[in-house]
C-alpha positions in Angstrom: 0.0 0.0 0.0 2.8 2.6 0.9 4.3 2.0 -2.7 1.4 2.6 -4.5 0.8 5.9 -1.7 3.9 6.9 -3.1 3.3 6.7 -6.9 0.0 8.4 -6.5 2.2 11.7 -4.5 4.0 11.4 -7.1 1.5 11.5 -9.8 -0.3 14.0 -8.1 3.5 16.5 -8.0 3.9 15.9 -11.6 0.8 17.0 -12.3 0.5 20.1 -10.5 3.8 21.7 -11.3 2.5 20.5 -15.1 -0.1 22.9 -14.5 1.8 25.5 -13.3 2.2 28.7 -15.9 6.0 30.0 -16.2 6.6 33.2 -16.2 7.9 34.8 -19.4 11.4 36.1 -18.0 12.2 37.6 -21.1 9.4 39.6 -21.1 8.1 38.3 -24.6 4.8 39.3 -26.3 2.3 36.7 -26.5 3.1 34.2 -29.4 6.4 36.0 -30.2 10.0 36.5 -29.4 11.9 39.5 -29.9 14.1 37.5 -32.8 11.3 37.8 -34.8 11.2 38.9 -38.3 8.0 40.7 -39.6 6.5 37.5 -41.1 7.5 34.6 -38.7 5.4 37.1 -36.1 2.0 37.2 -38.7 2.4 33.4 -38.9 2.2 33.5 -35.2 -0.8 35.3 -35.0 -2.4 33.5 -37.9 -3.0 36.9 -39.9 -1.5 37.8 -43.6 -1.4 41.2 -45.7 -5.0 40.3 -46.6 -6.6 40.2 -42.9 -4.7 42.7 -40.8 -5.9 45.9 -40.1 -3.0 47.6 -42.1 0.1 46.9 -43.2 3.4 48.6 -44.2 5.5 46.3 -46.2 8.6 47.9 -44.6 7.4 47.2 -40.8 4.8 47.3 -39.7 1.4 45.6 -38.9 -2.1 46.4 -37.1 -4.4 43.8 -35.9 -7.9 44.3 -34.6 -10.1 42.4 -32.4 -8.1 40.3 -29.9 -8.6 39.4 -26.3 -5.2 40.2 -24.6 -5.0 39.6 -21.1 -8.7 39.3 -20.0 -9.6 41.9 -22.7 -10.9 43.1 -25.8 -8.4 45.5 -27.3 -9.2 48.0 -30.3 -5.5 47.6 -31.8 -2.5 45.7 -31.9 0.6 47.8 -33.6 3.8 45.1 -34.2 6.6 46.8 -35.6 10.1 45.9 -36.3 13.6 48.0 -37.3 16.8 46.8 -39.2 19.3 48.3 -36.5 21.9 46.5 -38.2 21.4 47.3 -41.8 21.6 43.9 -43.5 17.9 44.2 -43.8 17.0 41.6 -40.7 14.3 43.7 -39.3 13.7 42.1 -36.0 10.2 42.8 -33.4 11.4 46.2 -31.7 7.8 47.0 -30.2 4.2 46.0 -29.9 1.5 48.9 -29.0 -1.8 47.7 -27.4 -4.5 49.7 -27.4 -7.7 49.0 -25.3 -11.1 51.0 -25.3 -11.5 53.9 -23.0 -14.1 51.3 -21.0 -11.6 48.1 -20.4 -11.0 47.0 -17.5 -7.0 48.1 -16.9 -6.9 46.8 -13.2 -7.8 43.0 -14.8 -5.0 43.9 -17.4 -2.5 44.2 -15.1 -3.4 41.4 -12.8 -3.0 39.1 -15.9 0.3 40.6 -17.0 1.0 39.7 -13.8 0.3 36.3 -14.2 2.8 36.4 -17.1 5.4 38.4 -16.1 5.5 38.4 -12.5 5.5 41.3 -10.2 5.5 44.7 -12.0 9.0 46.7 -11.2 8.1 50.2 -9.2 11.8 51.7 -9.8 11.5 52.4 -14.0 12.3 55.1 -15.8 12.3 55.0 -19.6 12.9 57.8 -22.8 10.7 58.4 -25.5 13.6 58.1 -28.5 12.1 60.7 -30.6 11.3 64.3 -29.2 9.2 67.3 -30.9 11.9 69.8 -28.7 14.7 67.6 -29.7 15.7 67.0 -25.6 16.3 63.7 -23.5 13.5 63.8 -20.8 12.2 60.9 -19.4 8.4 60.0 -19.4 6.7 61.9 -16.4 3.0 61.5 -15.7 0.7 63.3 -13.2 -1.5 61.2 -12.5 -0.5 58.8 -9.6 -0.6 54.9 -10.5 -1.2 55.3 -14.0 2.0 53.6 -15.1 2.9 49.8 -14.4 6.5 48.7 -15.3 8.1 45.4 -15.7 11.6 45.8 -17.0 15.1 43.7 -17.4 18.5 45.0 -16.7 19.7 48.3 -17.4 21.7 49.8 -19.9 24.9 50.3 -17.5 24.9 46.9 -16.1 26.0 45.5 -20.1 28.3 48.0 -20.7 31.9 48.2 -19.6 32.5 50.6 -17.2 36.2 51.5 -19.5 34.0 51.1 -23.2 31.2 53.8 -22.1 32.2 56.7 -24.3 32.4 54.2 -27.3 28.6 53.4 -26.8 27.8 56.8 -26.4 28.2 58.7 -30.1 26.6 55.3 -32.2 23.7 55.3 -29.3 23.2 59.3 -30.0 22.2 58.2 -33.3 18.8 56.7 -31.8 17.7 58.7 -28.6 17.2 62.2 -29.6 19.1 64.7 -27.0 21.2 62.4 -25.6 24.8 64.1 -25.0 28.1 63.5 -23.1 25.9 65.5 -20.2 23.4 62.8 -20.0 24.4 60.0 -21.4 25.4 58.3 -18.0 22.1 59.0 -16.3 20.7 57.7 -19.4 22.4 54.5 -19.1 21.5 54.4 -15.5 17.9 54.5 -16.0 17.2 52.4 -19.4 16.3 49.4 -19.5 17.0 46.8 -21.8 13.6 46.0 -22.3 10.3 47.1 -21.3 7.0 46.3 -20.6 4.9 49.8 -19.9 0.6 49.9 -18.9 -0.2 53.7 -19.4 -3.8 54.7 -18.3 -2.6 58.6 -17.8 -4.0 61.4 -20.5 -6.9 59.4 -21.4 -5.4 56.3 -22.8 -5.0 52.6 -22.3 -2.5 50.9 -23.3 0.6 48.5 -23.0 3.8 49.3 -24.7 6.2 46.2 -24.7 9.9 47.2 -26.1 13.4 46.1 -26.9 14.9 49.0 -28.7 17.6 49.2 -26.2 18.7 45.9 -26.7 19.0 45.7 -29.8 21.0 49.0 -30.3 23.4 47.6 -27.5 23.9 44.7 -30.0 24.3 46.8 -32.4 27.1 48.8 -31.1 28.5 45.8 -29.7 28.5 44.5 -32.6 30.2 48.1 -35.0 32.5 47.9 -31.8 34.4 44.0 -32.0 34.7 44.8 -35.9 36.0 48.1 -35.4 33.6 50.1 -37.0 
């Protein structure tokens, strides 16, 4: 009897921690990874040119209509950049939209699901500017942005290579300068999940930008460039 006691605990251990849900460390959009080229990401989400909302040939491409984390959202924006110029455009971003009505608190208790527990020491840059400055995102409106975010920008970099990031990185952030550039550094992220219900909107921003342009320079850097 204690034998079979024991292959039942067992059975009943495996299936549990099978139904456990792993958290997406990498902080990954649903159905993609970052490595993803424009059309490997539309053959995960079983669209084509024909059924998405629109479509830039270049990169970029809308969908309409999807649940996402508990609820209906009014637009899905993928888009992808060659920061290497071999014409590899890889998933930089993803934009979700939700209707003014959604329910954002559900949102974020499912993300959390996902990605575990949201990170309350974030800042993060805009890259373009109207005024042409580096500012960081500032809101008014208390709780209205939820971060989960991986390793900054200064914890890759070598403490002796820094100035040799800085002028190829200037080329992407708008504003950034030998002024700024280590409190920059500081405060990016890698990548970064973003829920932003201030000024009216709903919405989840998910972005690697900063990863890939520190494999970019990494990259310019070993060859020489």
């Amino acid at each position: 009897m204690k034998k079979y006691a024991a292959i039942a605990l067992v059975a009943a251990v495996m299936l549990c921690s099978c139904g456990k849900k792993e958290k997406n460390e990498k902080l990954e959009f649903p159905r993609t990874t970052w490595d993803m080229s424009m059309e490997e990401a539309m053959d995960a989400w079983g669209v084509t040119e024909e059924t998405v909302k629109d479509y830039d040939s270049d990169d970029v491409f809308v969908i309409e209509g999807y649940e996402l984390f508990g609820e209906e959202t009014e637009s899905i924006n993928f888009q992808f950049y060659d920061y290497e110029g071999n014409g590899a455009k890889k998933l930089t971003q993803v934009f979700v939209t939700y209707p003014a009505d959604a329910d954002m608190d559900h949102v974020s208790e499912e993300m959390q699901k996902v990605y575990g527990e949201p990170d309350p020491d974030v800042t993060f840059y805009y890259p373009y500017s109207a005024l042409e400055i580096l500012k960081a995102y500032e809101t008014k409106e208390p709780d209205s942005v939820t971060n989960w975010a991986l390793g900054s920008v200064a914890e890759v970099i070598p403490a002796d290579e820094r100035n040799d990031y800085r002028e190829p990185w200037e080329i992407y952030q708008y504003g950034l300068n030998e002024e700024n550039w280590d409190q920059f550094i500081q405060d990016s992220r890698l990548i970064r999940i973003s829920l932003l219900t201030d000024n009216g909107w709903n919405r989840v921003e998910f972005n690697a930008a900063n990863q890939w342009i520190y494999e970019t320079i990494q990259k310019q850097l070993s060859k020489g460039q």
